[in-house]
C-alpha positions as a Markdown table, in Angstrom:
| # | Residue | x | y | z |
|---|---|---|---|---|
| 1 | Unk | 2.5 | -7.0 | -26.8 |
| 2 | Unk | 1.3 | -4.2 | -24.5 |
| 3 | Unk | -1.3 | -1.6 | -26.1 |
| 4 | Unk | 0.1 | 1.8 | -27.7 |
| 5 | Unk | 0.0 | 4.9 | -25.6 |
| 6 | Unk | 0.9 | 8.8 | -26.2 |
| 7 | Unk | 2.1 | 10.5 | -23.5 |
| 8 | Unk | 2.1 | 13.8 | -23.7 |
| 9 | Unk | 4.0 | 17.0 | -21.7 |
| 10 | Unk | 2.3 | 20.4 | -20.5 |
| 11 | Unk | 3.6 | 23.1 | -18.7 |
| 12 | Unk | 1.8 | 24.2 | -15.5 |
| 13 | Unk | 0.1 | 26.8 | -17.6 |
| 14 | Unk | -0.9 | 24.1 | -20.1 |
| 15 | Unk | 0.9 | 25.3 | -22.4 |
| 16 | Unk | 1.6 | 22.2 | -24.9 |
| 17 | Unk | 5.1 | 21.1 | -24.7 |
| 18 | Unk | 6.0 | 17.8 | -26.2 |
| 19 | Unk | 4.6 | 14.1 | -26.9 |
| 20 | Unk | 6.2 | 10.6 | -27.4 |
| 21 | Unk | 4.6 | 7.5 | -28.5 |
| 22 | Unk | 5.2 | 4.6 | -26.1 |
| 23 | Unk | 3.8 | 0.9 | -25.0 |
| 24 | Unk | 0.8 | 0.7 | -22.1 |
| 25 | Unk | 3.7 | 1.4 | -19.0 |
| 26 | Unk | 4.0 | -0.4 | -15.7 |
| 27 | Unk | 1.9 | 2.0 | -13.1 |
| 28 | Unk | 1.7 | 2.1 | -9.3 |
| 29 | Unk | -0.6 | 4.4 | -7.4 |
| 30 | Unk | -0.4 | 4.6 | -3.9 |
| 31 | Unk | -2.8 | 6.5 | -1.9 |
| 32 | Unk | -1.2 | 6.5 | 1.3 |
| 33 | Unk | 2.5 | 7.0 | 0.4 |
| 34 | Unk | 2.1 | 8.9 | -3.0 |
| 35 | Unk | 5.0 | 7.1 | -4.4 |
| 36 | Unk | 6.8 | 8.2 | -7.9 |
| 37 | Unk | 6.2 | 6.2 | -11.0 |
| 38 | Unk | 8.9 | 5.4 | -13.4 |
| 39 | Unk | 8.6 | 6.3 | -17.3 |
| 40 | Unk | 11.2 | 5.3 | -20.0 |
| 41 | Unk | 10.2 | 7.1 | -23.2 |
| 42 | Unk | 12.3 | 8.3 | -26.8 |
| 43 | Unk | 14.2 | 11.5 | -25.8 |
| 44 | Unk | 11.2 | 14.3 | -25.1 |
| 45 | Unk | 11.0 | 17.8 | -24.2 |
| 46 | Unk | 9.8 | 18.0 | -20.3 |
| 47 | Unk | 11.4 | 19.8 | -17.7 |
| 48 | Unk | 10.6 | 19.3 | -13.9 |
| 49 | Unk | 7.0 | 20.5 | -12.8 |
| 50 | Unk | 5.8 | 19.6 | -15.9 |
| 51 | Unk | 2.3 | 17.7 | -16.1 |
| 52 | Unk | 2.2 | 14.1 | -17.8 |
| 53 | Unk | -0.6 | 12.7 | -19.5 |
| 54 | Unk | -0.6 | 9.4 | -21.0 |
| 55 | Unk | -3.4 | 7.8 | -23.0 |
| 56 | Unk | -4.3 | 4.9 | -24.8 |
| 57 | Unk | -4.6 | 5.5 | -28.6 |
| 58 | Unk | -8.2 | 5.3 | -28.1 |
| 59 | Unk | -7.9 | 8.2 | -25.9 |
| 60 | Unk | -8.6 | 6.3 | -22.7 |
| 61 | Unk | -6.9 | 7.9 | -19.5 |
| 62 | Unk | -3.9 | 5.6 | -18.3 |
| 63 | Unk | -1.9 | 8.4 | -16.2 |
| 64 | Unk | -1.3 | 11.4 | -14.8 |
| 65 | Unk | 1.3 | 12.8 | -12.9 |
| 66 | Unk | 3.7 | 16.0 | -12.2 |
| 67 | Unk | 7.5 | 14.9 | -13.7 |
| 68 | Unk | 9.6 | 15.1 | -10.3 |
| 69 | Unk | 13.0 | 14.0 | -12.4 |
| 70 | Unk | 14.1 | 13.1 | -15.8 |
| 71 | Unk | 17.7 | 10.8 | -16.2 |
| 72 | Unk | 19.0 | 11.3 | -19.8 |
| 73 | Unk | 19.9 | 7.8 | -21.8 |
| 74 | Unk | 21.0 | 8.7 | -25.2 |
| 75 | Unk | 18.0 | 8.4 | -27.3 |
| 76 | Unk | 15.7 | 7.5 | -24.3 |
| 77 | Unk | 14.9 | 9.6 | -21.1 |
| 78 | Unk | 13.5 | 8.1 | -18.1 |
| 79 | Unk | 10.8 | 10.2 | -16.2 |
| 80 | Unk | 10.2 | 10.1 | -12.8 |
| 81 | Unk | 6.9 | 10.9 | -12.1 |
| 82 | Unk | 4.7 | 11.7 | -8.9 |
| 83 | Unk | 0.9 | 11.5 | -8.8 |
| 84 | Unk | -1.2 | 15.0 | -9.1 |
| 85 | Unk | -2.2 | 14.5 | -5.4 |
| 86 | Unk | 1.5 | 14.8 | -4.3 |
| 87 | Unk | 0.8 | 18.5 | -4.8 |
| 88 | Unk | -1.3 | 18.3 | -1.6 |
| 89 | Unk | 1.8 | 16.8 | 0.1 |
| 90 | Unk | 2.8 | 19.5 | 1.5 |
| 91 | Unk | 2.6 | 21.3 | 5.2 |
| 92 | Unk | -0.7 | 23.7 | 5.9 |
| 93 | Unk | -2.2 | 26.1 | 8.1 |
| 94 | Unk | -5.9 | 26.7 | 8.9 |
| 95 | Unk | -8.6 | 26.9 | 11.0 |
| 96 | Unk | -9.0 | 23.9 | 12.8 |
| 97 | Unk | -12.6 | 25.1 | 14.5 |
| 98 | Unk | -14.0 | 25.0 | 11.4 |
| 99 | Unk | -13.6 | 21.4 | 11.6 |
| 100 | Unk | -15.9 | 21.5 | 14.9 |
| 101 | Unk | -18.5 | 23.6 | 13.0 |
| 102 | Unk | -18.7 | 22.3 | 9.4 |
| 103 | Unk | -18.0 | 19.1 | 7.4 |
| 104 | Unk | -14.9 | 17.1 | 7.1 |
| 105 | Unk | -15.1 | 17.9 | 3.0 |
| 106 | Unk | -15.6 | 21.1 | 3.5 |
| 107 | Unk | -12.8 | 21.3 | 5.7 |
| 108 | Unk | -10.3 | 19.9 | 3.1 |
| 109 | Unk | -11.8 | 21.9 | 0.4 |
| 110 | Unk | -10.8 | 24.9 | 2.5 |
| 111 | Unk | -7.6 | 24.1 | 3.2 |
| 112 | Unk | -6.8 | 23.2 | -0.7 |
| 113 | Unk | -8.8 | 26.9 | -1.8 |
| 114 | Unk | -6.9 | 29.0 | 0.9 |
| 115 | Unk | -3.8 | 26.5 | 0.0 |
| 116 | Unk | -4.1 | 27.3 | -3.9 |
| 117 | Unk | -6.4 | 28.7 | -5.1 |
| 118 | Unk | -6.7 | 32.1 | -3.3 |
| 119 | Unk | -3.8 | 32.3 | -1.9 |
| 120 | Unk | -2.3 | 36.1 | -0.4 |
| 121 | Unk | 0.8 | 34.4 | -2.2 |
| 122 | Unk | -0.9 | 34.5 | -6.1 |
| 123 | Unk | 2.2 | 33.2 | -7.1 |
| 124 | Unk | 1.6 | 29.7 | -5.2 |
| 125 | Unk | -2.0 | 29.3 | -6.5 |
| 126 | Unk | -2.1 | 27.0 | -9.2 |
| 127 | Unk | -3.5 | 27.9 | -12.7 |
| 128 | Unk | -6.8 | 26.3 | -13.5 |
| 129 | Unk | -6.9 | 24.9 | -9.7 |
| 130 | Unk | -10.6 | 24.1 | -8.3 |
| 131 | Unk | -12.0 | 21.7 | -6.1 |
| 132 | Unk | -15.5 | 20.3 | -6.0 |
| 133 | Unk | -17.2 | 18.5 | -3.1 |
| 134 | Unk | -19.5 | 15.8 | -3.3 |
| 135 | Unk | -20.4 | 14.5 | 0.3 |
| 136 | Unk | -21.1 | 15.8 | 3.7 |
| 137 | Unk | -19.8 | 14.3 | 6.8 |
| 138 | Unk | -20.7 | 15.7 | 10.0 |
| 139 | Unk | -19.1 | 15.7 | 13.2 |
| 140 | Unk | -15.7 | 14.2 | 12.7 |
| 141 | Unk | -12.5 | 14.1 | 14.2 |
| 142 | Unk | -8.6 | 14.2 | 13.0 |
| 143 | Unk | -6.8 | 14.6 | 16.1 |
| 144 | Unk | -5.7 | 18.5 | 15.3 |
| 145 | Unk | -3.5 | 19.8 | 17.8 |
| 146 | Unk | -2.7 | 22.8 | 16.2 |
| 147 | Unk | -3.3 | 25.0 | 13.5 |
| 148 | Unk | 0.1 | 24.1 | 11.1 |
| 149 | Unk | 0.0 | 20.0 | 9.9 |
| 150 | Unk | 0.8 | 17.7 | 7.5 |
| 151 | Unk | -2.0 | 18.2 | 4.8 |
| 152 | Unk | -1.8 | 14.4 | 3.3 |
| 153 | Unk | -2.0 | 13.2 | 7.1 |
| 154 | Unk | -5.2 | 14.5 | 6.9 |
| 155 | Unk | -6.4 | 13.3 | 3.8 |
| 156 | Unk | -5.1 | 9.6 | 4.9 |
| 157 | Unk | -7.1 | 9.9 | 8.1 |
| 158 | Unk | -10.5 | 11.2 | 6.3 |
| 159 | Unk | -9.9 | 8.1 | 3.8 |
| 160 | Unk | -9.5 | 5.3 | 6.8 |
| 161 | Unk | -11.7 | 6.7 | 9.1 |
| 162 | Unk | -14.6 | 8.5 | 7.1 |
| 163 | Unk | -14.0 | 6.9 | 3.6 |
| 164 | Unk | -13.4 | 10.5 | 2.2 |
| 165 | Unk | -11.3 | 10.6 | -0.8 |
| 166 | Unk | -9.5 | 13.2 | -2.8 |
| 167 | Unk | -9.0 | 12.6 | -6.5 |
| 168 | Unk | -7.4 | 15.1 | -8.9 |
| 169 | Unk | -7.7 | 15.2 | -12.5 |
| 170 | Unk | -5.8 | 17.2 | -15.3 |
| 171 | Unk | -8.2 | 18.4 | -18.5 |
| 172 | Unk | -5.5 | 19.8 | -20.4 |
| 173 | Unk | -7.8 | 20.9 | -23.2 |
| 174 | Unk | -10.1 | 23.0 | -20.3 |
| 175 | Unk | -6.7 | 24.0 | -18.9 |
| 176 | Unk | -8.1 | 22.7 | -15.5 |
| 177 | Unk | -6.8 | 21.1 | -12.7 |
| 178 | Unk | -9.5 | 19.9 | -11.0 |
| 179 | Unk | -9.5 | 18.6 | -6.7 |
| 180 | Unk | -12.8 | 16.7 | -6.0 |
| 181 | Unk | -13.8 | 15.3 | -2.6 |
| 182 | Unk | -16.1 | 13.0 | -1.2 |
| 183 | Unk | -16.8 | 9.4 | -0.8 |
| 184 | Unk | -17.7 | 7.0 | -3.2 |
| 185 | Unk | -20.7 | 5.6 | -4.4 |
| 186 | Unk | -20.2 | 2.1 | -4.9 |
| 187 | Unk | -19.5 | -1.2 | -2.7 |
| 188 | Unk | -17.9 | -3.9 | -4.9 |
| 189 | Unk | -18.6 | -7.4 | -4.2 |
| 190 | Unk | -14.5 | -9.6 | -4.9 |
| 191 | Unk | -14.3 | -13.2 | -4.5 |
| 192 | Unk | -11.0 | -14.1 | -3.9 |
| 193 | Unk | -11.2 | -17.9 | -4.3 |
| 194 | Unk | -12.2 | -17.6 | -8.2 |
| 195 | Unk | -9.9 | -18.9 | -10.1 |
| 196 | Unk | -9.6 | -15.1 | -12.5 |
| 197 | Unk | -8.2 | -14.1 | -9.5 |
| 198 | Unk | -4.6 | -14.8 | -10.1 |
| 199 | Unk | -2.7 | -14.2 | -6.4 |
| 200 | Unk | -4.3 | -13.2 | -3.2 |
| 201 | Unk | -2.4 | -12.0 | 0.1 |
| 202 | Unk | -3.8 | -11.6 | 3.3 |
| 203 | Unk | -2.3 | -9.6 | 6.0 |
| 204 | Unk | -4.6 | -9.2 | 9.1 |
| 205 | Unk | -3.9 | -8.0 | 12.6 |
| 206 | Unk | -5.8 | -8.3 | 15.9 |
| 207 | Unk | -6.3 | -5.4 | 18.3 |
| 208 | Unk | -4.5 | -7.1 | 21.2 |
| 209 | Unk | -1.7 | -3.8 | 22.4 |
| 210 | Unk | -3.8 | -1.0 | 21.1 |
| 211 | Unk | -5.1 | 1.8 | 23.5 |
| 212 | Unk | -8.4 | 1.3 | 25.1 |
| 213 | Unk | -7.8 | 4.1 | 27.6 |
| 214 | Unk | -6.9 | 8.0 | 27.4 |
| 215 | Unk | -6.2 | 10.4 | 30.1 |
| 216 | Unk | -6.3 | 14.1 | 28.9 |
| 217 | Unk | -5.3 | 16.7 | 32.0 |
| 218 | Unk | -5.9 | 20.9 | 31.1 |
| 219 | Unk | -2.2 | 21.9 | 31.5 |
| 220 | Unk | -3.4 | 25.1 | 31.9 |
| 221 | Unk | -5.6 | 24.4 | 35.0 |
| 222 | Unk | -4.4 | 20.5 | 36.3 |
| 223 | Unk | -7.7 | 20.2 | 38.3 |
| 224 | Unk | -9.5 | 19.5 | 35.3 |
| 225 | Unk | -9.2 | 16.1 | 33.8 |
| 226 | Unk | -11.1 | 13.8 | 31.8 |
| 227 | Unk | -10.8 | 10.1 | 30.7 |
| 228 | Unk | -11.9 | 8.2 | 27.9 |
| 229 | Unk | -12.7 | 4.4 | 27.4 |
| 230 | Unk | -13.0 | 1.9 | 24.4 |
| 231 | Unk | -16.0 | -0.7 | 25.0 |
| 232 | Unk | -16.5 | -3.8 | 22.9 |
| 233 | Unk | -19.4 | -2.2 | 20.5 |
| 234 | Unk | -16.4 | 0.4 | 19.0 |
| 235 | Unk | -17.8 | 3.2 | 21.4 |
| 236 | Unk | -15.8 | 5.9 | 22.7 |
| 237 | Unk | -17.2 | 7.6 | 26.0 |
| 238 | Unk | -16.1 | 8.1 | 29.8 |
| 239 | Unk | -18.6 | 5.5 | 30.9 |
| 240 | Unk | -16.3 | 3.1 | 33.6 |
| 241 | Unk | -18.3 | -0.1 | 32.3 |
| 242 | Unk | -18.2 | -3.0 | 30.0 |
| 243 | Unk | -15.0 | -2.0 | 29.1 |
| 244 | Unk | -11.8 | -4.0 | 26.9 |
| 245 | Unk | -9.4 | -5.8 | 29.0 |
| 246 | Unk | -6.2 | -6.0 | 29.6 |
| 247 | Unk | -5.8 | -2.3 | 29.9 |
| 248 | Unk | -3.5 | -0.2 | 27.5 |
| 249 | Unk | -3.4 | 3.3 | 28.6 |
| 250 | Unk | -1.8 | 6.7 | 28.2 |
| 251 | Unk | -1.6 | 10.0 | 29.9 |
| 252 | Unk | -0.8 | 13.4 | 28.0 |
| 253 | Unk | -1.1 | 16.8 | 28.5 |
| 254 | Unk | -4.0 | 18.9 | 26.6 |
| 255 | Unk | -2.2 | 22.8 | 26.1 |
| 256 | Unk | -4.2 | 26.3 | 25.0 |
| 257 | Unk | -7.6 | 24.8 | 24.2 |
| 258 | Unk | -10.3 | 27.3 | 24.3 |
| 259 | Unk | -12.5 | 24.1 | 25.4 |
| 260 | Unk | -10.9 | 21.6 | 27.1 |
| 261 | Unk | -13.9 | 18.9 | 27.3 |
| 262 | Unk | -14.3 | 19.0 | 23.4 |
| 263 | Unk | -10.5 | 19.3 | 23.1 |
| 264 | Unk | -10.0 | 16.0 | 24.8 |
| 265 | Unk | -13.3 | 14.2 | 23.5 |
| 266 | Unk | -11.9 | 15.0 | 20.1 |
| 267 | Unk | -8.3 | 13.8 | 20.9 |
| 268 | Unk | -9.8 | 10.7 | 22.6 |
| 269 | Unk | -12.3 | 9.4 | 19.6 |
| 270 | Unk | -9.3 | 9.8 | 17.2 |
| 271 | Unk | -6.5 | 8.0 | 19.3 |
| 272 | Unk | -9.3 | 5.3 | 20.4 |
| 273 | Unk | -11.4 | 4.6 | 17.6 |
| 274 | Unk | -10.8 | 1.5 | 16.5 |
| 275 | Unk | -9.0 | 1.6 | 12.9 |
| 276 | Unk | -11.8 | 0.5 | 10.0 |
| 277 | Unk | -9.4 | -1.7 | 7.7 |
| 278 | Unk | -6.2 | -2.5 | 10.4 |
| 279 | Unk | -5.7 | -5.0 | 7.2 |
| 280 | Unk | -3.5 | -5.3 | 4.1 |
| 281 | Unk | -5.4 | -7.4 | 1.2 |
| 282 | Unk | -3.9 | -8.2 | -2.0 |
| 283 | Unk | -6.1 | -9.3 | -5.2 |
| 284 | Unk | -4.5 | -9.5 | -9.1 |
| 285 | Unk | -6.1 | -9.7 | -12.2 |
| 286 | Unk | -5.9 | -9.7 | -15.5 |
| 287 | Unk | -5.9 | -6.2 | -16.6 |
| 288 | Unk | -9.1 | -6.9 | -19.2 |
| 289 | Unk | -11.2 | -9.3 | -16.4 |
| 290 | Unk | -14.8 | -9.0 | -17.7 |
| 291 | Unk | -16.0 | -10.0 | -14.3 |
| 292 | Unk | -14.1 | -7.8 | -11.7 |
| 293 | Unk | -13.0 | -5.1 | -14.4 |
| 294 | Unk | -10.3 | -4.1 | -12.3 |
| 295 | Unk | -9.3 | -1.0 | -14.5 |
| 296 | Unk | -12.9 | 1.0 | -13.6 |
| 297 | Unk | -12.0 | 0.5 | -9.9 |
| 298 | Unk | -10.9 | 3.8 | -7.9 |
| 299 | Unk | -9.5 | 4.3 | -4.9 |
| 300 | Unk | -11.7 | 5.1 | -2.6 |
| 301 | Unk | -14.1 | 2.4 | -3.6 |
| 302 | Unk | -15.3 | 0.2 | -0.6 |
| 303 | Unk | -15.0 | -3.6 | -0.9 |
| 304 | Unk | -16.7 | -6.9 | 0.7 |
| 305 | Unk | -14.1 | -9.2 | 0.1 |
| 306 | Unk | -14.9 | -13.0 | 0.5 |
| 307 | Unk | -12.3 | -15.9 | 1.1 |
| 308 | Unk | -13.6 | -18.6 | 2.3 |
| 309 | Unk | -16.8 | -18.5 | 4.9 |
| 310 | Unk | -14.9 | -15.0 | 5.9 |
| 311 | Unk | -16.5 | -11.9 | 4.6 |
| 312 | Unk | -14.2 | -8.1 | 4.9 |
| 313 | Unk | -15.4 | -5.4 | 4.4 |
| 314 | Unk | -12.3 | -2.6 | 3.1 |
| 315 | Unk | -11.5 | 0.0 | 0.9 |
| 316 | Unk | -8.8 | 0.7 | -2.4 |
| 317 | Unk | -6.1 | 2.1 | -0.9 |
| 318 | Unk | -3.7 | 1.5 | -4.1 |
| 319 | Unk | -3.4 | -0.3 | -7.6 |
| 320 | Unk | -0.4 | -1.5 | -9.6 |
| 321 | Unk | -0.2 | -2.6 | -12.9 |
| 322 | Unk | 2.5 | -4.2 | -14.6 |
| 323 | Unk | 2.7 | -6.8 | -17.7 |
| 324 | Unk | -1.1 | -7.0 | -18.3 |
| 325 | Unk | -2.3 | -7.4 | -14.5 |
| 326 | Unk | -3.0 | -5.0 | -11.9 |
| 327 | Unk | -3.0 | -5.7 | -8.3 |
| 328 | Unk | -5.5 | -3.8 | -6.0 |
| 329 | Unk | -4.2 | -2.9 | -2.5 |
| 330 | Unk | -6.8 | -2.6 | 0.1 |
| 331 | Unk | -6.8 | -1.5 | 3.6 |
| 332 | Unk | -4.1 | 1.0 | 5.5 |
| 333 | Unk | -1.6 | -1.9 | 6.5 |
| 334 | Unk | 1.8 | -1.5 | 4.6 |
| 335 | Unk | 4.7 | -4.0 | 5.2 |
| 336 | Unk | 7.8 | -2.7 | 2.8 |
| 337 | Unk | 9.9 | -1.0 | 5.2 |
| 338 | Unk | 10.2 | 2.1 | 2.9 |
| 339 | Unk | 6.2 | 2.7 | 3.1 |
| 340 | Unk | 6.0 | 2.4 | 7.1 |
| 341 | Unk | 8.9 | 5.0 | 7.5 |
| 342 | Unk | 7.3 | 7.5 | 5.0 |
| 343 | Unk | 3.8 | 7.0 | 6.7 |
| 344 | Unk | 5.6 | 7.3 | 10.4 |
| 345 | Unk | 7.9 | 10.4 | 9.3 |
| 346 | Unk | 4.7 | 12.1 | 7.6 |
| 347 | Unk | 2.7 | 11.5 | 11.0 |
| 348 | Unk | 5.2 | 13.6 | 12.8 |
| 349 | Unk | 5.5 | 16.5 | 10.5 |
């Protein structure tokens, strides 16, 4: 029998709307695709917008989420919910030199303030809305071509490339909704082979097709033109030696850049850079696993991973949890169909 939970409704004022009593539900959290969750509860006030906050009876924090759509079923309603972070789902505008000149944290945390918090628009900031940063990293790259993008694109790329993550949590009581960013503190050890863990799936790729070569030419002045290398070590540079072979290339135009050398180094470390978990790797366990504790895990959190004589080294991209026993996702590889075309249609936004 699964545990008792409450879930209960507030407004986006937090302004206390209804509550239902209902078993521990089946969750998925997704980093990368910020997909919905499905809630069937007794028949409960809740309109769309509304924040969702389910508990255990001991007050532990099982959920929390932004109700995207309710189906009516008699005496039941079913809630579809999307995580808090799908607020940040959302097209933005900024600076993108402040990128060049500050931390990649501090850049985020910008974008969400100016996004909503102090907004021209004080009807799009959200009530209670602050972010809190808790890292600094320097001298980082998204691949910005202008300054209008995708704002989840971003925060996908700081999480695979710079293992910067962005967690948001509802205190209904504080009447805060609260954006924090950084990277996390701990490395957990998982042995796959134990027998608590119940399923494993490994889905690794090589790097044989990727692009190991960049050309970048100032449309504005076609004389100047600079290109970029991958070597063996992971190093990016326009050094012509000890290079990876066979050679996948591309050529593209580099338009309005105030500086054209940075412009292009930028562009070249983010499109060459090999990717830091190319992987998809699937562990389950038992919701209550003394050993793993799978339920204190957050995304975000990095991961040596051993099967067999093979050690990876990842990072939580996603949990589910249904009947008792979650599954932890790691990596930025993602085979359902569904998931590759919302990542590819995001990236081109």
């Amino acid at each position: 029998m699964q545990p008792a939970c409450k879930l209960e409704v507030f407004d986006r004022d937090y302004h206390f709307r209804d509550m239902a009593a209902l078993s521990l539900p089946d969750i998925q959290m997704d980093y990368l695709t910020l997909e919905s969750t499905s809630i069937t509860v007794t028949a409960i006030q809740a309109q769309k917008g509304d924040y969702l906050h389910i508990t255990r009876m001991d007050g532990s924090l099982v959920y929390q989420g932004i109700l995207a759509d309710r189906e009516d079923k008699g005496h039941e309603v079913k809630l579809k919910a999307s995580p808090l972070l799908s607020l940040l789902d959302v097209d933005v505008s900024y600076d993108r030199t402040q990128l060049q000149r500050g931390t990649l944290e501090d850049f985020l945390a910008g974008i969400i303030t100016n996004t909503y918090i102090q907004n021209e628009d004080t009807l799009q900031n959200i009530p209670g809305a602050q972010v809190e940063v808790q890292s600094q990293t320097p001298d980082t790259a998204l691949n910005i071509k202008s300054n209008v993008h995708q704002m989840w694109d971003l925060a996908t790329k700081a999480l695979t490339q710079y293992d910067v993550v962005i967690s948001c949590l509802l205190y209904p009581q504080e009447k805060v909704l609260r954006f924090v960013i950084g990277k996390r503190a701990e490395v957990v050890t998982l042995e796959a082979d134990l027998p608590n863990c119940l399923e494993r799936n490994f889905v690794l790729t090589d790097r044989y097709g990727e692009l190991n070569k960049a050309t970048y030419i100032n449309k504005d002045d076609e004389t100047q033109k600079a290109t970029f290398y991958l070597h063996p070590d992971g190093k990016v540079d326009t050094n012509n030696t000890d290079r990876i072979f066979p050679v996948f290339f591309s050529v593209e135009y580099v338009e309005g850049a105030e500086d054209f050398g940075q412009e292009a180094l930028d562009r070249a470390l983010e499109q060459l850079t090999p990717q830091k978990y190319e992987q998809l790797i699937e562990l389950s366990y038992r919701e209550g696993d003394a050993l793993v504790e799978p339920t204190v895990l957050k995304i975000g959190c990095l991961a040596d991973i051993q099967q067999g004589e093979t050690l990876y080294r990842s990072i939580l991209t996603g949990y589910q949890r249904k009947q008792g026993v979650i599954t932890l996702a790691f990596g930025c590889i993602r085979l359902e169909l569904t998931k590759k075309l919302l990542l590819e249609r995001r990236k081109k936004r």
